[in-house]
Backbone as a chain_set.jsonl record, in Angstrom:
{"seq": "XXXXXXXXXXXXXXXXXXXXXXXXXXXXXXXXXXXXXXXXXXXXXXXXXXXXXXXXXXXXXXXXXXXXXXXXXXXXXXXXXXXXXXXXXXXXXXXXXXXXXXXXXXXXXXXXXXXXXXXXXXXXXXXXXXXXXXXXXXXXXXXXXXXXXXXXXXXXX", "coords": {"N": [[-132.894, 129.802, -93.332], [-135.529, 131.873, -93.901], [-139.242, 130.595, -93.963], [-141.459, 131.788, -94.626], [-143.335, 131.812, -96.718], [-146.262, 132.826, -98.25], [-149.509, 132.159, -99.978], [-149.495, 133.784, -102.435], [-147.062, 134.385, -102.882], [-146.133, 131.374, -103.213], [-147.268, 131.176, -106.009], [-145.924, 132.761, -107.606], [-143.359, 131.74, -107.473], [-143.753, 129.034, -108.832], [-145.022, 129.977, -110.891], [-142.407, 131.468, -111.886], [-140.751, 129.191, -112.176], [-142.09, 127.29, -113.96], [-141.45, 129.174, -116.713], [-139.07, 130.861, -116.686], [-138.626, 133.463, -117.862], [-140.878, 134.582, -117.814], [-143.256, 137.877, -118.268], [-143.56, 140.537, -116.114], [-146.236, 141.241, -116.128], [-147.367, 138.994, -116.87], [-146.848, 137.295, -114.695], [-148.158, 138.795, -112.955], [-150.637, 138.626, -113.382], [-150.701, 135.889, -112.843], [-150.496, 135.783, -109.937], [-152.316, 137.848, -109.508], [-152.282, 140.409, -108.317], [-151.374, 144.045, -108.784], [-149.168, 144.982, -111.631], [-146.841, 146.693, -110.501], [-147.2, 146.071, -107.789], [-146.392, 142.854, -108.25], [-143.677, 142.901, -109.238], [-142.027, 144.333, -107.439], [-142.353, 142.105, -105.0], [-141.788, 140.003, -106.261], [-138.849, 140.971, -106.56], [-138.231, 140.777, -103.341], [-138.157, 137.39, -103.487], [-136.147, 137.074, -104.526], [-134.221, 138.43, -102.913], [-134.304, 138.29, -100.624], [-132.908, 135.33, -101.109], [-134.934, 133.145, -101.872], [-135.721, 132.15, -104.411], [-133.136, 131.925, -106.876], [-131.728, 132.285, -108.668], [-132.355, 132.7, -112.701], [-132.161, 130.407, -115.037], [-131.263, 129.406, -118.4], [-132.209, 126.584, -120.455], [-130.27, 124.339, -121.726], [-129.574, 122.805, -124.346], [-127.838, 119.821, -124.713], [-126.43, 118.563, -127.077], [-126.228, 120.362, -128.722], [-124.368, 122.302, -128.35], [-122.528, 120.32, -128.186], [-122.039, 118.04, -126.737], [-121.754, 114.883, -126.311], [-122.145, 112.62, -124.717], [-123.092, 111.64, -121.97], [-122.392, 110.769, -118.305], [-122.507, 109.351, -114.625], [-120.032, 109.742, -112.067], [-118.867, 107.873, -110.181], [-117.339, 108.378, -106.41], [-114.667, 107.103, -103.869], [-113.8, 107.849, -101.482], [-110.378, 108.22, -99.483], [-109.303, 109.661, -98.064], [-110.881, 111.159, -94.852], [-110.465, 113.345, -94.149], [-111.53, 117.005, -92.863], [-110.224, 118.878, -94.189], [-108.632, 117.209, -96.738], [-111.337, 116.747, -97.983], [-112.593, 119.263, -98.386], [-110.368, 120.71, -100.498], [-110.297, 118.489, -102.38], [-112.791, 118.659, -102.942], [-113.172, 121.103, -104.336], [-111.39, 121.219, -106.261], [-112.602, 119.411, -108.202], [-115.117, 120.277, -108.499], [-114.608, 122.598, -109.982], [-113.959, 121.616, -112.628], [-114.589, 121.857, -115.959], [-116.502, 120.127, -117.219], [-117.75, 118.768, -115.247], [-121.043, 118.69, -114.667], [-122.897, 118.615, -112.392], [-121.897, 118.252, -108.464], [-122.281, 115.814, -105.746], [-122.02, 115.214, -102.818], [-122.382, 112.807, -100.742], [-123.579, 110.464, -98.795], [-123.437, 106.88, -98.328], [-122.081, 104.029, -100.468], [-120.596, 105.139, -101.541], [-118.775, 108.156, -101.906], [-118.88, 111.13, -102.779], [-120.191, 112.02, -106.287], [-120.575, 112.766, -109.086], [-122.105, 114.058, -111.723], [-121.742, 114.313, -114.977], [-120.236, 115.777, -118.311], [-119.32, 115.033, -121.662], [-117.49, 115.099, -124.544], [-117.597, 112.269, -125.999], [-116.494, 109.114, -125.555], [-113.759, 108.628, -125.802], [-113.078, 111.71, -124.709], [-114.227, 111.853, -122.466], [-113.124, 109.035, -120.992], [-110.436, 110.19, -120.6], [-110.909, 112.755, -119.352], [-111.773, 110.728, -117.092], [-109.426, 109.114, -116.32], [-107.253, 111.286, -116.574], [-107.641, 113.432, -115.113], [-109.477, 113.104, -112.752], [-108.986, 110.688, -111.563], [-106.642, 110.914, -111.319], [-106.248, 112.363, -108.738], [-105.451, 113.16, -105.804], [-106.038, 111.035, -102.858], [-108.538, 110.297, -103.738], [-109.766, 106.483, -103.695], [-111.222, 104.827, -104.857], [-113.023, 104.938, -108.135], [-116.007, 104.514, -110.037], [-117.752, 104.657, -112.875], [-120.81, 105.247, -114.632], [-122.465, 105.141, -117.526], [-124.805, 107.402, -118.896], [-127.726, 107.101, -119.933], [-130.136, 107.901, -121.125], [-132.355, 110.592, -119.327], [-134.928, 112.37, -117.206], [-135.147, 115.528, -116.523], [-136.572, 117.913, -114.242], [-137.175, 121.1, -114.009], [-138.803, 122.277, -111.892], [-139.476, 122.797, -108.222], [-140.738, 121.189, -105.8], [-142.823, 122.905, -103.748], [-143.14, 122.876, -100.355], [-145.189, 123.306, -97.3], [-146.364, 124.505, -94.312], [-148.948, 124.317, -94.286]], "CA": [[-133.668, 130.665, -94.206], [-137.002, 131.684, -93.532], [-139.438, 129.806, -95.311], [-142.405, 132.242, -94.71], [-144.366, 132.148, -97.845], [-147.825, 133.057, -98.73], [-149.957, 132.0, -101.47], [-148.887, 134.722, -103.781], [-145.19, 133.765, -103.157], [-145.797, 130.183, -103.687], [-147.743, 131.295, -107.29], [-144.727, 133.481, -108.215], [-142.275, 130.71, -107.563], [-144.074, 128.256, -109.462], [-144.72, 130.871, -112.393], [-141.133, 131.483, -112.551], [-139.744, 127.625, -112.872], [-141.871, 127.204, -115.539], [-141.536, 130.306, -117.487], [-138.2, 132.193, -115.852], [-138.585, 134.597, -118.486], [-142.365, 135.416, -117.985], [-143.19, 139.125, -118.241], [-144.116, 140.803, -115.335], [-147.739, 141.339, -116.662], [-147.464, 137.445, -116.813], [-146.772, 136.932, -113.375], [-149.119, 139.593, -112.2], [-152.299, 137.741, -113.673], [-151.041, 134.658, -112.209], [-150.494, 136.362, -108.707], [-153.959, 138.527, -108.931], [-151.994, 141.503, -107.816], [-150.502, 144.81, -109.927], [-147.599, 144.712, -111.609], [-145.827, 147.297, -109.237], [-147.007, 144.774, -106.371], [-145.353, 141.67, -108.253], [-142.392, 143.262, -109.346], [-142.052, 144.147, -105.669], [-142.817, 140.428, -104.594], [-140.27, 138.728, -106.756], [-137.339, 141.149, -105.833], [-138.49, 140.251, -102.178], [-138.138, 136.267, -103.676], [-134.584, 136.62, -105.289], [-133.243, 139.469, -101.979], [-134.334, 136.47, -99.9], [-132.712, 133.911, -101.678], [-135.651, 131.841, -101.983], [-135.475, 132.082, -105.889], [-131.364, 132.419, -106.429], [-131.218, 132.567, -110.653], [-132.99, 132.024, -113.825], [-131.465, 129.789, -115.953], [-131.395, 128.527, -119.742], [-132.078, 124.891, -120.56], [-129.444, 124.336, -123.387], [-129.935, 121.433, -125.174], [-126.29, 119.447, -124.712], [-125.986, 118.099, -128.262], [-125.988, 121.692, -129.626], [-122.92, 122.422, -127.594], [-121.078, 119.563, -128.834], [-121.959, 117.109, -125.58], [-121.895, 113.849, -127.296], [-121.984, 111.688, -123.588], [-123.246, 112.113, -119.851], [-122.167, 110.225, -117.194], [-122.021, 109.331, -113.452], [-118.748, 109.305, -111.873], [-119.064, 107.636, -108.463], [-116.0, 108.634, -106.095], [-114.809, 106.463, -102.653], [-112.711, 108.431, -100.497], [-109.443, 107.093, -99.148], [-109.476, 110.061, -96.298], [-112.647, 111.972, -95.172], [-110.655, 114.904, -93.141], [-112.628, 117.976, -93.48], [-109.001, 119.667, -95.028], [-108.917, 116.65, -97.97], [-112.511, 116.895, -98.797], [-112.563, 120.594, -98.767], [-109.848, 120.355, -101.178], [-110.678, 117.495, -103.748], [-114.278, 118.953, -104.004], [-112.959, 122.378, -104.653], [-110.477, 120.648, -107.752], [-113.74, 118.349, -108.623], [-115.858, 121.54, -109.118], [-113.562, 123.217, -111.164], [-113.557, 120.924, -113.806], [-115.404, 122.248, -117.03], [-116.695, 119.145, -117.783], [-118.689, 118.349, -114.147], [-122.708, 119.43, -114.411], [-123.292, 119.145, -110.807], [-121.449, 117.273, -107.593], [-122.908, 116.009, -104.487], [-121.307, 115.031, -101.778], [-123.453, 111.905, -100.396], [-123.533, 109.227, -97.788], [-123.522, 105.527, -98.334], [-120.829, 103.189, -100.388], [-119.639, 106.122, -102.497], [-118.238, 109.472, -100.707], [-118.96, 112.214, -104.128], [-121.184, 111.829, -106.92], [-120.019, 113.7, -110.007], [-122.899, 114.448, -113.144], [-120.368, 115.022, -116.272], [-120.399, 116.05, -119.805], [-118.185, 115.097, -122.392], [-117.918, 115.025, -126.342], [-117.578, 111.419, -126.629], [-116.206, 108.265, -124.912], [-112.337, 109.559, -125.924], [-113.325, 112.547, -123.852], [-114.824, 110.748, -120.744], [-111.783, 107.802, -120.436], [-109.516, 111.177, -120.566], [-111.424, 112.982, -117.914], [-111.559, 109.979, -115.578], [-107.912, 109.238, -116.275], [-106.066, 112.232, -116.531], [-108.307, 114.545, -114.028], [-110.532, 112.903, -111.513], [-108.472, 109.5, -110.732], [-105.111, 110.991, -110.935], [-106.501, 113.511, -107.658], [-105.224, 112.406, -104.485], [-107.269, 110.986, -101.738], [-109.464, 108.778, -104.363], [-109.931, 105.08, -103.384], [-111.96, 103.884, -106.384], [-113.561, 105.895, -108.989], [-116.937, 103.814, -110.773], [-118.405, 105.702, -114.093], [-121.452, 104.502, -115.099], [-123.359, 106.352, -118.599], [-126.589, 107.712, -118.263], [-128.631, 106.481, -121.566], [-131.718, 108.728, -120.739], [-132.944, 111.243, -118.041], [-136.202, 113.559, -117.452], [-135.087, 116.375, -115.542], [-137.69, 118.659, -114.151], [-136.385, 122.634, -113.005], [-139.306, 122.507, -111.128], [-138.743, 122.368, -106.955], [-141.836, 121.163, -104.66], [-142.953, 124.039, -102.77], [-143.557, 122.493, -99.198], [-145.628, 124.415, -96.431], [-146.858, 124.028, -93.244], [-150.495, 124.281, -94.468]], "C": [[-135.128, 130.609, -93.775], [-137.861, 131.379, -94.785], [-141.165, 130.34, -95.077], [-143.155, 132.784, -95.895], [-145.835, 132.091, -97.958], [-148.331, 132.339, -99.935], [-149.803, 132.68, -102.42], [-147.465, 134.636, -103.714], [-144.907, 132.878, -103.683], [-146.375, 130.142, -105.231], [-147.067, 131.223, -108.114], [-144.118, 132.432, -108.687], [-142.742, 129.329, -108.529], [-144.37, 128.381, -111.098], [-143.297, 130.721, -112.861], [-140.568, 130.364, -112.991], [-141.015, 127.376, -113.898], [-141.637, 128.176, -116.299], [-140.253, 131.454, -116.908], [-138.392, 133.288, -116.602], [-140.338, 135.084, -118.71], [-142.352, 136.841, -117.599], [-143.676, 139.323, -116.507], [-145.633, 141.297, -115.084], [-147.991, 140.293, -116.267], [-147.534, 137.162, -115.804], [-147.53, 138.0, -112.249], [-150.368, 139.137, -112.604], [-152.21, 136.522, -112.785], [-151.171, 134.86, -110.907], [-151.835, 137.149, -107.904], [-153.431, 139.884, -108.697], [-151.333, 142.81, -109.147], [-149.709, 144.627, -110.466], [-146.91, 145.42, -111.163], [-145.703, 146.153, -108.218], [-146.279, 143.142, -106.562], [-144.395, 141.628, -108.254], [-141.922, 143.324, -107.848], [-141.928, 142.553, -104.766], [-141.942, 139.196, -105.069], [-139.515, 139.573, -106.784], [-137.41, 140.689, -104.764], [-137.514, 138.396, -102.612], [-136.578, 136.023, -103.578], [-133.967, 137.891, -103.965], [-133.127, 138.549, -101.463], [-133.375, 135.37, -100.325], [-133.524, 132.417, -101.797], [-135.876, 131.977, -103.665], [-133.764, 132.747, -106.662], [-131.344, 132.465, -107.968], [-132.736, 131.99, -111.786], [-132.187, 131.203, -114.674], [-131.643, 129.254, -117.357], [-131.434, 127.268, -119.9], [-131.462, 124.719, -121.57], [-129.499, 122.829, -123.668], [-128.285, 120.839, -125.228], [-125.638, 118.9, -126.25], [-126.093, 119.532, -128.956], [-125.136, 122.16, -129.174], [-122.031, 121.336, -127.809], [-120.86, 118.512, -127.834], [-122.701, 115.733, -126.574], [-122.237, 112.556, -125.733], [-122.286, 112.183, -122.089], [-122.718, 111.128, -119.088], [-122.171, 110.379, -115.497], [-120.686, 109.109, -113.001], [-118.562, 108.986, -110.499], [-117.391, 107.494, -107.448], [-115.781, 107.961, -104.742], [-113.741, 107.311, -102.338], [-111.679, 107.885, -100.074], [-109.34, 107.913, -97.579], [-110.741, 110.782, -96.157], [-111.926, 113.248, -93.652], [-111.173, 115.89, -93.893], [-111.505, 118.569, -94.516], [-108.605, 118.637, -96.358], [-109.874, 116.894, -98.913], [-112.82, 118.014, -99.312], [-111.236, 120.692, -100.261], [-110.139, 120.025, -102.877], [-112.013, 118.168, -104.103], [-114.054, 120.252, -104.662], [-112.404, 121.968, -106.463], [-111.722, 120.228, -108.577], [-114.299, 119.162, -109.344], [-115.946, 122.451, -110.169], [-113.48, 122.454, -112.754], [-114.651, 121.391, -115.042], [-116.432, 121.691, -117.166], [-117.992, 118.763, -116.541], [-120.218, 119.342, -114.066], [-123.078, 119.95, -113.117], [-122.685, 117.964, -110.085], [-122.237, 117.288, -106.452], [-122.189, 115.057, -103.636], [-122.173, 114.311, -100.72], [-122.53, 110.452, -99.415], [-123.931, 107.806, -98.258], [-121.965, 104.448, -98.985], [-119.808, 104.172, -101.048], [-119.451, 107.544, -101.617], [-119.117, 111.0, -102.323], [-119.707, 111.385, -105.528], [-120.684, 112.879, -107.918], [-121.293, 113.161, -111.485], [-121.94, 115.04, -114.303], [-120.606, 114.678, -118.011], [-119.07, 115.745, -120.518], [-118.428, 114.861, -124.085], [-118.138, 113.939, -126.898], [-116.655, 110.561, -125.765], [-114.165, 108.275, -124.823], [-112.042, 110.278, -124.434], [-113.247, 111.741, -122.167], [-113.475, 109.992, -120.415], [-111.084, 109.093, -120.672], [-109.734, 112.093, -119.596], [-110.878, 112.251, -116.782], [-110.166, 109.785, -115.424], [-107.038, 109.72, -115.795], [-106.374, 113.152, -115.428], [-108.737, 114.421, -113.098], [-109.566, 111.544, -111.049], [-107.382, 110.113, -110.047], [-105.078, 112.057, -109.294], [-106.014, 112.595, -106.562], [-105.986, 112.334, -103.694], [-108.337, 110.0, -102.215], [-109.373, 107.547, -104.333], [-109.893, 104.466, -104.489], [-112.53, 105.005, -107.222], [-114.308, 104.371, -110.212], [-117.77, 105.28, -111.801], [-119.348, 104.773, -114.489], [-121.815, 105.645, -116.153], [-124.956, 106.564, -118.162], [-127.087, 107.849, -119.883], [-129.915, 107.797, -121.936], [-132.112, 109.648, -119.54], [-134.372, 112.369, -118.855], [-135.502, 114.043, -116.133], [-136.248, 117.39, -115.302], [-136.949, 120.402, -113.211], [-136.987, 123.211, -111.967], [-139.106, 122.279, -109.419], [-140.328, 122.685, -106.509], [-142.019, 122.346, -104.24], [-143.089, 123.191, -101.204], [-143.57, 123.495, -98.12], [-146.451, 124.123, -95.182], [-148.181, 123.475, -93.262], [-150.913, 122.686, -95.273]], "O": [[-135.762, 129.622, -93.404], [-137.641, 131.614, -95.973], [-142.073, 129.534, -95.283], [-143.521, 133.952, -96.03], [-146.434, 131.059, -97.656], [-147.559, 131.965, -100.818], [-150.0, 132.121, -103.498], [-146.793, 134.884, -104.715], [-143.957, 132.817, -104.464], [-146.04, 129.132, -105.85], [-147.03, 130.435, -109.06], [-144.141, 132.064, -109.861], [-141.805, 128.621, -108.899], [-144.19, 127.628, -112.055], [-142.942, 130.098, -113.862], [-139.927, 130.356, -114.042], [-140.516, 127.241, -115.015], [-141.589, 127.45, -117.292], [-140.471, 132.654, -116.743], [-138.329, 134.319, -115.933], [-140.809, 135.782, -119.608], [-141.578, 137.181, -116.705], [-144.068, 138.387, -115.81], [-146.078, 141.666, -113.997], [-148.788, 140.217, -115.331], [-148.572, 136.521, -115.644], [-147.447, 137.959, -111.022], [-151.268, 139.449, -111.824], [-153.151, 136.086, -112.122], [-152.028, 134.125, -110.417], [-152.254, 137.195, -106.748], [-154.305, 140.721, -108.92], [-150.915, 142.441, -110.244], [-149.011, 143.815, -109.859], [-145.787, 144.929, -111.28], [-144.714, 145.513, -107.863], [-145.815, 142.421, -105.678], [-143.763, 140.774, -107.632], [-141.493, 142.347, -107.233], [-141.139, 142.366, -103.839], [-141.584, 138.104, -104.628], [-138.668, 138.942, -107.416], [-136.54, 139.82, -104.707], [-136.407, 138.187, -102.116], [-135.941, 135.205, -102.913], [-132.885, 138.296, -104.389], [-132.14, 137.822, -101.568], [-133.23, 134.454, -99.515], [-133.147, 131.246, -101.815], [-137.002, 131.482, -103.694], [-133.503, 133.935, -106.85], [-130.277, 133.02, -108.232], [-133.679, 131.217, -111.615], [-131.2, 131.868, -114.989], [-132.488, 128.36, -117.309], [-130.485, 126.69, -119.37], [-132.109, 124.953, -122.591], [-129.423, 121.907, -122.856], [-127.504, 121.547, -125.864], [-124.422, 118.876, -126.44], [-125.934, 119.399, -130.169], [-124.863, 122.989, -130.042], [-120.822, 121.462, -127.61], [-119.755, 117.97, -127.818], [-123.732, 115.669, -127.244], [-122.644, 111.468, -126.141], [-121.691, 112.975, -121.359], [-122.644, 110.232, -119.929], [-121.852, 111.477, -115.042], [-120.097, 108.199, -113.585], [-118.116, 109.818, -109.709], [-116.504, 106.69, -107.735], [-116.812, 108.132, -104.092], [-112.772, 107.382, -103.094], [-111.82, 106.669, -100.204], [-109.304, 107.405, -96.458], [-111.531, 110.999, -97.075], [-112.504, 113.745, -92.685], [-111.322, 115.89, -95.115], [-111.878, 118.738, -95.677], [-108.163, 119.344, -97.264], [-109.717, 117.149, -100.107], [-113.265, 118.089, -100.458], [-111.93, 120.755, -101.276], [-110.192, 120.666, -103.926], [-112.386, 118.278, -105.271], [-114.8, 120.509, -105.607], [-112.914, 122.342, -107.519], [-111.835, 120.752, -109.685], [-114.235, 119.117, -110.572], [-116.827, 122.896, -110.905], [-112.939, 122.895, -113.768], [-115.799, 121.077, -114.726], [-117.454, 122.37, -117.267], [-119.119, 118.498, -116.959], [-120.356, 120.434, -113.515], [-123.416, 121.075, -112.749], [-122.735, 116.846, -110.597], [-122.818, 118.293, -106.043], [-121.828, 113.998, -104.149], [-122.697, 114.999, -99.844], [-121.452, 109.857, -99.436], [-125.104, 107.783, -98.633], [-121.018, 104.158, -98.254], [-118.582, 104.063, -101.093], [-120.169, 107.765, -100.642], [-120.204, 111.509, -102.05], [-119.668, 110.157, -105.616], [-120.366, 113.957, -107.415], [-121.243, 112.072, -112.058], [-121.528, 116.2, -114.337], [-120.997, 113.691, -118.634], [-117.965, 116.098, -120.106], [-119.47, 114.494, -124.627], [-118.688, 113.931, -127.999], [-115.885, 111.261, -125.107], [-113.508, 107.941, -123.837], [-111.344, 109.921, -123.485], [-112.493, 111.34, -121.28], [-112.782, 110.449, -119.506], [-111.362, 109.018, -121.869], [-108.767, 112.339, -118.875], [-110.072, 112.586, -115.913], [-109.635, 110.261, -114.42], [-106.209, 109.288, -114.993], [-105.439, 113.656, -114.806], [-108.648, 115.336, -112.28], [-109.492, 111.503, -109.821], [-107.086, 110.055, -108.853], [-104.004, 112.419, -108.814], [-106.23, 111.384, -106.54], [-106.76, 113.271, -103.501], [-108.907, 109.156, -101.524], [-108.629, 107.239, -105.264], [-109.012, 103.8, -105.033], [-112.378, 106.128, -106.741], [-113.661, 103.572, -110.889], [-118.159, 106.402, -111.474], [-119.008, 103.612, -114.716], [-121.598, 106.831, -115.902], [-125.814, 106.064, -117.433], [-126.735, 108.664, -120.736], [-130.288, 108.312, -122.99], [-132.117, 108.946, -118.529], [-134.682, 112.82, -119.958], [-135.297, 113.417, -115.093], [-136.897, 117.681, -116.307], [-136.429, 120.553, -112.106], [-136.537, 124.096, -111.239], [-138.369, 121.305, -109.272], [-140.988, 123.714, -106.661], [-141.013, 123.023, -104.454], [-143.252, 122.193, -101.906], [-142.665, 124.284, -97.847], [-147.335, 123.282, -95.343], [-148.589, 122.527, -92.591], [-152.086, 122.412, -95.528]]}, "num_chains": 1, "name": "protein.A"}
């Protein structure tokens, strides 16, 4: 991807994660330019794919998420036709926030929601152990996080 941005690109993009829903008035003060020329400037952003969605921050206890967890996964094979596979099943699961697929003692990395500790030991159990190809499977809870939706800009300059 080309990662040729300007200072009125890198404005935009920094407008939008905080504020995805700022007007386009809004993001034409912060830019300096018209609002024909921003509008213009952030379709450019999102044709590109250097800005790929807006998203909602939903609060998980108003949805009925009573528990987060890590679910750390060891591989038993690592052909590309297993992994392709298990992460496809992994993905799928309602319940999984976000997976990553990481190097060191653990092979997959699973972020997961559930209603309550019931939930979770019924997950790992019935859905994510019982998958073939899994070694070990470690769940730790996550007590606390600060997430930020914001993403560095980094630029040659």
């Amino acid at each position: 991807m080309e990662t040729d941005l300007d200072r009125i690109d890198i404005a935009l993009i920094r407008a939008l994660q905080k504020d995805g829903r700022a007007s386009n008035k809004e993001l034409a003060d912060v830019a300096g330019l018209a609002p024909s020329s921003t509008h213009g400037r952030v379709r450019r952003l999102f044709e590109r794919g250097v800005v790929r969605g807006v998203h909602a921050d939903v609060d998980p206890a108003a949805v009925g998420v009573g528990l987060e967890a890590f679910i750390f996964l060891r591989l038993a094979s690592h052909s590309r036709e297993a992994v392709g596979t298990l992460w496809q099943d992994l993905c799928a699961l309602p319940e999984v926030r976000a997976a990553y697929y990481v190097g060191g003692d653990d092979d997959i990395l699973l972020h997961v929601l559930a209603r309550d500790a019931r939930h979770l030991r019924d997950l790992v159990l019935d859905r994510i152990s019982s998958q073939s190809g899994i070694a070990r499977v470690r769940t730790e809870l996550l007590f606390q996080q600060h997430h930020t939706m914001e993403m560095p800009v980094f630029t040659d300059s």
